[in-house]
Structure formats: structure tokens, C-alpha cells
Residue frames as a rotation matrix with the C-alpha (Angstrom) as fourth column:
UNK 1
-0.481 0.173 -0.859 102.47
-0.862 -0.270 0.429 98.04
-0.158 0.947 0.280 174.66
UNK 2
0.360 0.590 0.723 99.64
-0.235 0.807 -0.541 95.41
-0.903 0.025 0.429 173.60
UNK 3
-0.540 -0.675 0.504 100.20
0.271 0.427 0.863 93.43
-0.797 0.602 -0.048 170.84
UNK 4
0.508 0.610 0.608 97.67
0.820 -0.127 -0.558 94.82
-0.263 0.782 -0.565 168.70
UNK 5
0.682 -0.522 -0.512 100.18
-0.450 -0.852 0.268 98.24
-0.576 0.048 -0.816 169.00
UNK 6
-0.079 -0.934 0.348 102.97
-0.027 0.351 0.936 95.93
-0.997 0.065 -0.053 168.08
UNK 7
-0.258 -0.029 0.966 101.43
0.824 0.516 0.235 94.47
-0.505 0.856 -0.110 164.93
UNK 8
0.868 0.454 -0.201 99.98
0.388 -0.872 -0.298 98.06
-0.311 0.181 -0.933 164.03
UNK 9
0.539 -0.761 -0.361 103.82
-0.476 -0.629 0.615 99.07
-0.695 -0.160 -0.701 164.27
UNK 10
-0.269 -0.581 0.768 105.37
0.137 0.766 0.628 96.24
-0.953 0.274 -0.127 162.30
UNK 11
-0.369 0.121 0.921 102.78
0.876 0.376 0.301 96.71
-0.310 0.919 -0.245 159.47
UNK 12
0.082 0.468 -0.880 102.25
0.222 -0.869 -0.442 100.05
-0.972 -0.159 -0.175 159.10
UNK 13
0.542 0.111 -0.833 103.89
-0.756 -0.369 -0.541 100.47
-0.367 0.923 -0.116 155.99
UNK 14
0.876 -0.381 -0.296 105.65
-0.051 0.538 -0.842 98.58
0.480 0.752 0.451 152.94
UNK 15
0.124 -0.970 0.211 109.18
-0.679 -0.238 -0.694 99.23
0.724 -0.057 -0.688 154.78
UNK 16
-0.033 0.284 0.958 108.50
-0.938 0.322 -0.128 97.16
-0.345 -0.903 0.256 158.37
UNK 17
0.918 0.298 0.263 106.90
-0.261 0.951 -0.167 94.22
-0.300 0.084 0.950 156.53
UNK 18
0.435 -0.813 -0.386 110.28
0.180 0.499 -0.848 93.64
0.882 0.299 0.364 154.41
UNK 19
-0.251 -0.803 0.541 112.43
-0.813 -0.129 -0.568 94.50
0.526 -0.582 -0.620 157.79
UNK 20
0.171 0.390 0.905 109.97
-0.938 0.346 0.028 92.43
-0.302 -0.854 0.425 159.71
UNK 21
0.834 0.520 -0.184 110.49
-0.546 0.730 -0.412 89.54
-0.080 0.444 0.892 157.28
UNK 22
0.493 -0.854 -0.166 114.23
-0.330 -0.006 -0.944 89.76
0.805 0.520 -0.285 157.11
UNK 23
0.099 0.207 0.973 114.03
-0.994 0.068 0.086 89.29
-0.048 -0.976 0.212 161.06
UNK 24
0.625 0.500 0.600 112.19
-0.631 0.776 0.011 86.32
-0.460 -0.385 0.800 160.61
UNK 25
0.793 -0.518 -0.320 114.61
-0.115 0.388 -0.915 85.08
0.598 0.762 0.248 157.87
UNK 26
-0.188 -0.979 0.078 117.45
-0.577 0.046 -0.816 85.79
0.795 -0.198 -0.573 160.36
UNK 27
0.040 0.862 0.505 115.86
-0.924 -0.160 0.347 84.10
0.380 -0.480 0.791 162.91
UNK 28
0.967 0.105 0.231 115.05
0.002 0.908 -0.419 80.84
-0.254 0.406 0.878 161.28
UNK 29
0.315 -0.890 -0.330 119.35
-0.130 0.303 -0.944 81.00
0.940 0.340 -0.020 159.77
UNK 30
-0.202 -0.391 0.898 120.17
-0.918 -0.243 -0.312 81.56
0.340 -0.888 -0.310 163.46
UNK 31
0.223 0.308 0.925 118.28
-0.878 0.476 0.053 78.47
-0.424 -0.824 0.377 165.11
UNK 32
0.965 -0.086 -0.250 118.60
-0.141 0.632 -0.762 76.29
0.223 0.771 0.597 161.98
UNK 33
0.400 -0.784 0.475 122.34
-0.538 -0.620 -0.570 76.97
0.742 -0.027 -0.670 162.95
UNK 34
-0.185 -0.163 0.969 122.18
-0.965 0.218 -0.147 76.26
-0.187 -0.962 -0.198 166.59
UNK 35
0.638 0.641 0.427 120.55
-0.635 0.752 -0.178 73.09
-0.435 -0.157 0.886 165.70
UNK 36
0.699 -0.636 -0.327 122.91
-0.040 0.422 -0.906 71.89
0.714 0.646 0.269 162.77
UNK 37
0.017 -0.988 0.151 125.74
-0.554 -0.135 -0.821 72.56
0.832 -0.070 -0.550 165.36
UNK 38
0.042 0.450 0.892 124.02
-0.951 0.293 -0.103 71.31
-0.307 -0.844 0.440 168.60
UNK 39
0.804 0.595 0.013 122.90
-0.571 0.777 -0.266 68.24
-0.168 0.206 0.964 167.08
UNK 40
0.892 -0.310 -0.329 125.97
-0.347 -0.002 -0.938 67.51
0.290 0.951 -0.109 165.04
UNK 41
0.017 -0.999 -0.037 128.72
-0.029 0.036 -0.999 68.71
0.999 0.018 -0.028 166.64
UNK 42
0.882 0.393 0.260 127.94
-0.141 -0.305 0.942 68.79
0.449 -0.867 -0.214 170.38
UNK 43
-0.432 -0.898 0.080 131.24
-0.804 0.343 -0.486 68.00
0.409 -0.274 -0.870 172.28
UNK 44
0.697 0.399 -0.595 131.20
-0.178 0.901 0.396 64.17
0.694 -0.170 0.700 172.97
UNK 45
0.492 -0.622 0.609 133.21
-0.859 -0.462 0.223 64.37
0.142 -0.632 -0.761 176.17
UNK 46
0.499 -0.274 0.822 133.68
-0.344 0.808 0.478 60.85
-0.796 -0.521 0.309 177.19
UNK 47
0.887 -0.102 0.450 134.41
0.458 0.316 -0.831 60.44
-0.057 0.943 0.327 173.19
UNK 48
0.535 -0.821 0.202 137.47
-0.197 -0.353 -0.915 62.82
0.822 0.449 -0.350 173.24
UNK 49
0.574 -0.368 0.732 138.50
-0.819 -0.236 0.523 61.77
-0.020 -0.900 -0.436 176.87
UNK 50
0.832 -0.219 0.510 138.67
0.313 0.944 -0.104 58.12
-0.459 0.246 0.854 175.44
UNK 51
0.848 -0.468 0.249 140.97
0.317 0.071 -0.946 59.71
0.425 0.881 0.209 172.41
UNK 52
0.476 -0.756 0.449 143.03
-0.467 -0.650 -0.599 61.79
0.745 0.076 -0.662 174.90
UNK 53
0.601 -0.310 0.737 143.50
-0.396 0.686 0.611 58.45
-0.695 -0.659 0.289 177.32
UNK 54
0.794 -0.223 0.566 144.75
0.464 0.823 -0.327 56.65
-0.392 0.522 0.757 174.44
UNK 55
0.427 -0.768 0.478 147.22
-0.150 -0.581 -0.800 59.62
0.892 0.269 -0.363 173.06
UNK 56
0.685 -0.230 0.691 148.28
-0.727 -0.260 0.635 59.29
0.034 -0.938 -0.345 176.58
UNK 57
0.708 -0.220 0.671 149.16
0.070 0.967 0.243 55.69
-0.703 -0.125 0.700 176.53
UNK 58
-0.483 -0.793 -0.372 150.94
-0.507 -0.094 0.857 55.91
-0.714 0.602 -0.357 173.16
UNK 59
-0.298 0.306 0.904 148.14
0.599 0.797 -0.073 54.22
-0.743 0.520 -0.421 171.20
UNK 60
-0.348 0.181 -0.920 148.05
-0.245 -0.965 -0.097 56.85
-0.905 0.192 0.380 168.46
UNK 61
-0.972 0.089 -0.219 146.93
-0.106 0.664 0.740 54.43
0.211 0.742 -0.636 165.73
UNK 62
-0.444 0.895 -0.052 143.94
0.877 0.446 0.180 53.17
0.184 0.034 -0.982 167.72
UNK 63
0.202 0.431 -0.879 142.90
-0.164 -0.870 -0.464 57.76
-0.966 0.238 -0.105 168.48
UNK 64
-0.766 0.000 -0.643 143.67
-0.598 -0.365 0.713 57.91
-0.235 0.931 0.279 165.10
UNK 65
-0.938 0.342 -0.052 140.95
0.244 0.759 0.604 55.38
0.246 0.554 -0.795 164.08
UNK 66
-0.527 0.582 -0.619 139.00
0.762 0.001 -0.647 56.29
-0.376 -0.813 -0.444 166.89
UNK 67
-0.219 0.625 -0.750 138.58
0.165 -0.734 -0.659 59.69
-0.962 -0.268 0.058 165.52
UNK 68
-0.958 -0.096 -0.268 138.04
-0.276 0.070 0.959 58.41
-0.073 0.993 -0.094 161.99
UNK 69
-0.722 0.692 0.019 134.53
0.692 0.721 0.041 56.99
0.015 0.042 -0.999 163.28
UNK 70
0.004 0.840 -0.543 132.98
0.827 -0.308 -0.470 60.07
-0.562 -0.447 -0.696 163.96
UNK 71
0.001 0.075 0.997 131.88
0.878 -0.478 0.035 63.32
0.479 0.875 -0.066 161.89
UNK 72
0.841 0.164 -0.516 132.68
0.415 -0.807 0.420 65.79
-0.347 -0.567 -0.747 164.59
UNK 73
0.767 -0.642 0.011 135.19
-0.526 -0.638 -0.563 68.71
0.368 0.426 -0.826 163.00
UNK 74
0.613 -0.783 0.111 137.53
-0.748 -0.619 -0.238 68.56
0.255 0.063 -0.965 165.60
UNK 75
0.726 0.470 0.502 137.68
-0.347 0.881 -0.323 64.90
-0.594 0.060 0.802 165.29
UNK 76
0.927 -0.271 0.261 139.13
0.312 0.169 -0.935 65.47
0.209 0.948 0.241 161.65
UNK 77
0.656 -0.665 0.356 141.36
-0.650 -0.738 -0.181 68.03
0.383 -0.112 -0.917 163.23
UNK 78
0.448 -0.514 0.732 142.91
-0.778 0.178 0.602 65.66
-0.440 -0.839 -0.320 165.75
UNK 79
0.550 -0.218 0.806 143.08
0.487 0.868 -0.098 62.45
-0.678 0.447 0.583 163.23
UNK 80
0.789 -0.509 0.343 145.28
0.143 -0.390 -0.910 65.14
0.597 0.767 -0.235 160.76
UNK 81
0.345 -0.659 0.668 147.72
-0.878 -0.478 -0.019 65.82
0.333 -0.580 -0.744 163.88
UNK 82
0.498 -0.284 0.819 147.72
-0.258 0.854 0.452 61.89
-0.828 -0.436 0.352 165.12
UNK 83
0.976 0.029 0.214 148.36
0.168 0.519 -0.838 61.10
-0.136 0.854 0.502 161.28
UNK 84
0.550 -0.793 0.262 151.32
0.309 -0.098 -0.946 63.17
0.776 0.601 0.192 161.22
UNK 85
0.916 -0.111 0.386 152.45
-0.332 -0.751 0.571 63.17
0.226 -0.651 -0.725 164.68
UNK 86
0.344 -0.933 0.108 156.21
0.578 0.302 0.758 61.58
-0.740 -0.199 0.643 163.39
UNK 87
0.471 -0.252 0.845 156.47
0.720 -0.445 -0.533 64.06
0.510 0.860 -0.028 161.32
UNK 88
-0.642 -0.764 -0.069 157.77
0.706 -0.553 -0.441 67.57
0.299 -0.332 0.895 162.33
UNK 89
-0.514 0.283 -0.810 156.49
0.646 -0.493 -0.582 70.07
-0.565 -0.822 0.070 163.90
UNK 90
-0.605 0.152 -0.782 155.49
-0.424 -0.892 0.155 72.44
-0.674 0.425 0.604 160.67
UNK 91
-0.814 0.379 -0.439 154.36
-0.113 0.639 0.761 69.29
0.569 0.669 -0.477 158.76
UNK 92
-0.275 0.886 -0.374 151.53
0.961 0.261 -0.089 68.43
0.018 -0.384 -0.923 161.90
UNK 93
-0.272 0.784 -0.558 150.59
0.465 -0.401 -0.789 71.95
-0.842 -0.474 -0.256 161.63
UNK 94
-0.850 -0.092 -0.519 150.38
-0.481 -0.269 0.834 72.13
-0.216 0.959 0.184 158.04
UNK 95
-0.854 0.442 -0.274 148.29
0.259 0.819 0.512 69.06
0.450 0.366 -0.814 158.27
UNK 96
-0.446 0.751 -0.486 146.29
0.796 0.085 -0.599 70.58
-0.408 -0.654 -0.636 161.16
UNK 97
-0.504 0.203 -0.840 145.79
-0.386 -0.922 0.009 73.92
-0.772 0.329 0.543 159.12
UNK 98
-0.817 0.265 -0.512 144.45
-0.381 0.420 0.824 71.84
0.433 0.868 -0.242 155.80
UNK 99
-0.445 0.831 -0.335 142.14
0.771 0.545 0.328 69.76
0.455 -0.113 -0.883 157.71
UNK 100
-0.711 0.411 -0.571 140.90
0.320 -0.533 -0.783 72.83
-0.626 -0.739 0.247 159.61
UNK 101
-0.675 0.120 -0.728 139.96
-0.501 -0.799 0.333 74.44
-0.542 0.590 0.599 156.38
UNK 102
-0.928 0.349 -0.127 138.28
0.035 0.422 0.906 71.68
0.370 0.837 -0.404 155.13
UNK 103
-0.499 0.656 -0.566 135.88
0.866 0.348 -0.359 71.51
-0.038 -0.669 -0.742 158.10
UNK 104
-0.904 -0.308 -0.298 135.54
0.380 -0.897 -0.227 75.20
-0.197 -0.319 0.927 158.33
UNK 105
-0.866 0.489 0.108 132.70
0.042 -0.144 0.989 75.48
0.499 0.861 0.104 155.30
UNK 106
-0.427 0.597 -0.679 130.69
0.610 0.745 0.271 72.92
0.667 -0.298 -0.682 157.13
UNK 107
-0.458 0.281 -0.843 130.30
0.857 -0.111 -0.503 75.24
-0.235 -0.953 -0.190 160.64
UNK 108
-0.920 -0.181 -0.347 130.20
0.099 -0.966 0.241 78.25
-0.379 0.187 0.906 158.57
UNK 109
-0.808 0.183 0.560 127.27
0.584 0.118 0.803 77.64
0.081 0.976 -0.203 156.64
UNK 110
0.506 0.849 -0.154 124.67
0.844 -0.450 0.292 80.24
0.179 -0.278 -0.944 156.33
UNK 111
0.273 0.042 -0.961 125.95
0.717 -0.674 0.174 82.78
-0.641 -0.737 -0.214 158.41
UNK 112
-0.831 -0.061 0.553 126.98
0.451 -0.655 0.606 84.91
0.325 0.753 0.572 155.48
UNK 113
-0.029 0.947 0.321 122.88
0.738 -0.196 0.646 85.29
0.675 0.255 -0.693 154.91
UNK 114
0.099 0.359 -0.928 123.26
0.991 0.045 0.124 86.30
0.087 -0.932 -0.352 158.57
UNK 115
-0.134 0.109 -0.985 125.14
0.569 -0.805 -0.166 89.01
-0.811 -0.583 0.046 158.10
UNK 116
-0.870 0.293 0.397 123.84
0.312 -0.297 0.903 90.00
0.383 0.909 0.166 154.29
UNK 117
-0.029 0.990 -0.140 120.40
0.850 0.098 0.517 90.02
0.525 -0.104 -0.845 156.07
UNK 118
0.403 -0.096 -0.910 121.51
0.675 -0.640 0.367 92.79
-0.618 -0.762 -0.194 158.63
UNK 119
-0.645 -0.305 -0.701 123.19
0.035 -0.928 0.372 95.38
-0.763 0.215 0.609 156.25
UNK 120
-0.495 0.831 0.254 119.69
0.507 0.039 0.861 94.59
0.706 0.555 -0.441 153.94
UNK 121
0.292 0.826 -0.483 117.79
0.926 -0.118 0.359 95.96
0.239 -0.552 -0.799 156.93
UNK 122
0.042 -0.074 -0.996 119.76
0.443 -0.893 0.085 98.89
-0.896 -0.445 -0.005 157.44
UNK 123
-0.998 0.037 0.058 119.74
0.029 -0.531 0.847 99.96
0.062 0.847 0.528 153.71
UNK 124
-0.230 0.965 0.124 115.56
0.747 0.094 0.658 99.16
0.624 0.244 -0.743 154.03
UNK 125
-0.042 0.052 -0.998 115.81
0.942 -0.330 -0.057 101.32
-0.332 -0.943 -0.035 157.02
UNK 126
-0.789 -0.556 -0.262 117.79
0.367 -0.768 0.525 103.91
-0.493 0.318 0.810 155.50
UNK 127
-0.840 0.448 0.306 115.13
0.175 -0.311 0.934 104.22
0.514 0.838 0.183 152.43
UNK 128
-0.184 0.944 -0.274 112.36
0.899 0.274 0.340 104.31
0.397 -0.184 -0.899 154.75
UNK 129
-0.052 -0.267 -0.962 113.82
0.300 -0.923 0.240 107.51
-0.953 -0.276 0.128 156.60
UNK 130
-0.932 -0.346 0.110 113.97
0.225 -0.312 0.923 108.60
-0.285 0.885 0.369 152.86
UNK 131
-0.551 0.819 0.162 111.09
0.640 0.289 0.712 107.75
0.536 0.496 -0.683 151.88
UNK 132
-0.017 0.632 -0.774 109.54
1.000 -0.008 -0.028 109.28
-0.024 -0.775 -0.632 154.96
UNK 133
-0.311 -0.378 -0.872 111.20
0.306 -0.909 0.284 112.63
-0.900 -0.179 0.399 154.95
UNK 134
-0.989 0.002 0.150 110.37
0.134 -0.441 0.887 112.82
0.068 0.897 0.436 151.03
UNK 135
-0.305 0.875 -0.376 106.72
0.864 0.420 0.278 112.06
0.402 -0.239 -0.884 152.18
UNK 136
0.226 0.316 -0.921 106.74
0.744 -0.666 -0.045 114.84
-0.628 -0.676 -0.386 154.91
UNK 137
-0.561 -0.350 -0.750 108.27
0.147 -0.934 0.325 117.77
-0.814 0.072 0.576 152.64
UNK 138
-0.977 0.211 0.001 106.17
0.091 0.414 0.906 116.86
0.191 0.886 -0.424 149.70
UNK 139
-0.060 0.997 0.049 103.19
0.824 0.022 0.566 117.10
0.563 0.074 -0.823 151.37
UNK 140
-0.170 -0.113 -0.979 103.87
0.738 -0.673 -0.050 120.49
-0.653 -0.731 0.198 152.81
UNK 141
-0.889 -0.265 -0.373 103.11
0.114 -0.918 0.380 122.15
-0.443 0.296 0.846 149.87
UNK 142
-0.664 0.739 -0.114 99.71
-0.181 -0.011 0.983 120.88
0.725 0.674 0.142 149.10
UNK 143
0.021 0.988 -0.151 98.17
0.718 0.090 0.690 121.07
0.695 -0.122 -0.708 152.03
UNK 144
0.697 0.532 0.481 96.26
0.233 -0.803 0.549 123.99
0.678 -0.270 -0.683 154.44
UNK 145
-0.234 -0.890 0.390 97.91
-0.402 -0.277 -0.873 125.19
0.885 -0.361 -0.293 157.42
UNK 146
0.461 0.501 0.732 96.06
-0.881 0.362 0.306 123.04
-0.112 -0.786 0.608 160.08
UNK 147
0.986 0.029 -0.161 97.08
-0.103 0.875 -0.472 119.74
0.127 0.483 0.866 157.67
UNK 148
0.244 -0.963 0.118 100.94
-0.488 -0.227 -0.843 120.78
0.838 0.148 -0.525 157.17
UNK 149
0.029 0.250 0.968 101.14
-0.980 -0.184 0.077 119.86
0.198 -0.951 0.240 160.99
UNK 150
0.665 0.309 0.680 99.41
-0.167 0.949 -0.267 115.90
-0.728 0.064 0.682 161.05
UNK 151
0.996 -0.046 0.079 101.07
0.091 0.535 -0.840 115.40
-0.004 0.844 0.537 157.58
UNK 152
0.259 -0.858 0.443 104.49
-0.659 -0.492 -0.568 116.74
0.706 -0.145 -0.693 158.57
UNK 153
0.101 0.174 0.980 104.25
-0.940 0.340 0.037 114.48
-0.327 -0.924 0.198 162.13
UNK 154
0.760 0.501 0.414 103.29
-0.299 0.835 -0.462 111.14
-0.577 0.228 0.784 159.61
UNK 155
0.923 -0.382 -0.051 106.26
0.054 0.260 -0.964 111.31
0.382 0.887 0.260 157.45
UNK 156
-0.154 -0.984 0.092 108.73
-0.661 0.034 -0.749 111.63
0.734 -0.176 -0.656 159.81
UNK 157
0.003 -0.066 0.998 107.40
-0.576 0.816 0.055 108.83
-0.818 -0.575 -0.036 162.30
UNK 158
0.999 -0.014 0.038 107.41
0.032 0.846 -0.532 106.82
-0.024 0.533 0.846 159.02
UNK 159
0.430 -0.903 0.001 111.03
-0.116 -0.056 -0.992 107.69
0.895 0.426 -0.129 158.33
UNK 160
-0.379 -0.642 0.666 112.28
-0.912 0.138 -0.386 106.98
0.156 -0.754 -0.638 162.27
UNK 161
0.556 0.653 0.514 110.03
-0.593 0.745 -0.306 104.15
-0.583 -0.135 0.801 162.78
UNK 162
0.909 -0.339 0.241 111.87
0.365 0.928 -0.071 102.07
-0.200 0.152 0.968 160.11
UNK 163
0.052 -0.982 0.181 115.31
-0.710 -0.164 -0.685 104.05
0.703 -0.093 -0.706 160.54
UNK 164
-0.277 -0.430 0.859 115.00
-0.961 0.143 -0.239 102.17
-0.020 -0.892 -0.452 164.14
UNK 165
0.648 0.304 0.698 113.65
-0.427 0.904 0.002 99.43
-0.631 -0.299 0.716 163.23
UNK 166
0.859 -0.469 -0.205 115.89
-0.308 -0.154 -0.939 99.37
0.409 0.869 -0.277 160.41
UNK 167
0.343 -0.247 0.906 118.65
-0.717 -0.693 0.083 99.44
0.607 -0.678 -0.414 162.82
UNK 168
0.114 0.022 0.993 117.68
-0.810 0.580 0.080 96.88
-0.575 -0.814 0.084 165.92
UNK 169
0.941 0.000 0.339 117.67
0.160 0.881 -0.444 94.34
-0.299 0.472 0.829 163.08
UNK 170
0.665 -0.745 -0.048 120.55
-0.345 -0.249 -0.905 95.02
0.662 0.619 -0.422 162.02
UNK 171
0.100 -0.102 0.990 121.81
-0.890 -0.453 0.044 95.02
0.444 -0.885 -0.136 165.50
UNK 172
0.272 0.100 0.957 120.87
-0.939 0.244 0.241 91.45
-0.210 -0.965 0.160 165.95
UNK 173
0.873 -0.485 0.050 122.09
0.222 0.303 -0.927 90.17
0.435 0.820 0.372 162.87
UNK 174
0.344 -0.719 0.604 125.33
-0.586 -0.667 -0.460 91.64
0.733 -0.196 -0.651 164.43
UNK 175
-0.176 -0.341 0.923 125.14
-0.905 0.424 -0.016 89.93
-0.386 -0.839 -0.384 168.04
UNK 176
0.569 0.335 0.751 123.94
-0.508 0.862 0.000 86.92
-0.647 -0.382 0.660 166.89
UNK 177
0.259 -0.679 -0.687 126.44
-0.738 0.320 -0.594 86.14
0.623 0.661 -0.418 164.03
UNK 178
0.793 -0.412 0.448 128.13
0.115 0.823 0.556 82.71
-0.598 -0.390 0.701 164.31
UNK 179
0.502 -0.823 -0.266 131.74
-0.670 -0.175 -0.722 83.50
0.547 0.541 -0.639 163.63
UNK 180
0.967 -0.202 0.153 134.10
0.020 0.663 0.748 80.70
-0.252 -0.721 0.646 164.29
């Protein structure tokens, strides 16, 4: 398929362009994502090997500080478990459950859109198959019997066309979700 087919296919009608945009919308939440987390949160290895040398030793004061310097989540997590690790056993995971939740927002963000954007494409889908089928039976009564044929043929490749495209977005809105 050349890309002039492609873009022919994408813009054929009013349905496509809004799926095709919603794509691009998920896209751009998707990489924006990767980046915010990449960038952000990468795992600093030598940074938590330092914290788990020092939990080793018994210097839980200086990991606790340690992981007070940095803005990685599980960072927060570990300085909520060092904070309360003379406490009991329900109290450090009380503490480790609270600070999880606080972080949580932070990784989450967006990804809602992600998957709002995917059951939008399969309702745009849906109406296009609507649309398409109302298209094809509608025009079966006003025209000859040669036309009926071509005009019958056009309204239902409009209505699969963005049922499936409808669909594959959806689809990758699906795989690509960031759920943590």
C-alpha cells in the first residue's frame, strides 16, 4: 500500500479524521509519558545500591536522608519505611501504603486520557458503521438498478472502514496503557 492509499484511507470521510486525530492525541499522551517517567524516574542504580549498602550497615538515618535528596517515587517509598522502621510491622506498612498513594498521582498522570481516548474511538467507529449502513440503505431507494450496486458497495466500506479503524485504535489505547 503507497502512502497516497494510506492518506486516501485515513481521510476519506469526517469519521477517520476524528479517529485519526484521537491516534495522534494518544500517541503524543503515550510518549509524553515515557518521557516524564524515563527522564524522571529512571532507576538510579548505584543511587539505591548506595541506600541498600547503608540499610545494610545499620545507617538508617543517613538512607533515610539519602532518600530525602531525590524526587524518585520509590525513594519516598523507602524514606516512609526507614522513617518507621522501629515501629511495628503494620505501622511501616501503613506508612509505606500512605506514601505510596501519595506518589501514585504523579506516575499516573494522563493515562486516564489514554484510555478515555480508546473507548472515544470505538464509539466514533461504531457511528461510522452507522452512519455507513444508514448511507447504503438510504440510497437504495433513489437510485436505478445499475447505481443500487456502487452506492450499496460505498456505504458499507464507509461503515467497516471506520468500524476497523475504529477498533485498532482502540486496540492500542488498550496495549499501550500505563497502568502501575
Amino acid at each position: 500500500m503507497n502512502l497516497g492509499k494510506i492518506i486516501d484511507f485515513l481521510f476519506a470521510d469526517g469519521y477517520m479524521i476524528a479517529i485519526t486525530c484521537l491516534l495522534v492525541a494518544a500517541v503524543a499522551f503515550g510518549i509524553e509519558r515515557f518521557v516524564a517517567l524515563f527522564m524522571n524516574y529512571h532507576v538510579k542504580n548505584k543511587f539505591f545500591a548506595r541506600v541498600k549498602s547503608m540499610v545494610k550497615d545499620g545507617r538508617l538515618r543517613e538512607a533515610y536522608n539519602a532518600c530525602l535528596t531525590t524526587s524518585h517515587p520509590l525513594a519516598k517509598v523507602i524514606a516512609a519505611v526507614l522513617y518507621n522502621a522501629n515501629k511495628s510491622q503494620d505501622a511501616i506498612e501503613s506508612a509505606s501504603d500512605i506514601e505510596f498513594q501519595k506518589v501514585l498521582p504523579g506516575i499516573q498522570a494522563r493515562t486516564n486520557y489514554i484510555n478515555m481516548i480508546g473507548n472515544v474511538s470505538t464509539l466514533i467507529g461504531l457511528l461510522g458503521t452507522i452512519a455507513g449502513l444508514v448511507q447504503s440503505f438510504s440510497s437504495l431507494g433513489a437510485a436505478s438498478g445499475a447505481d443500487k450496486a456502487a452506492l450499496l458497495a460505498a456505504g458499507i466500506s464507509t461503515a467497516m472502514n471506520t468500524t476497523a479503524f475504529g477498533l485498532r485504535n482502540s486496540m492500542y489505547h488498550y496495549v499501550h496503557n500505563f497502568k502501575f
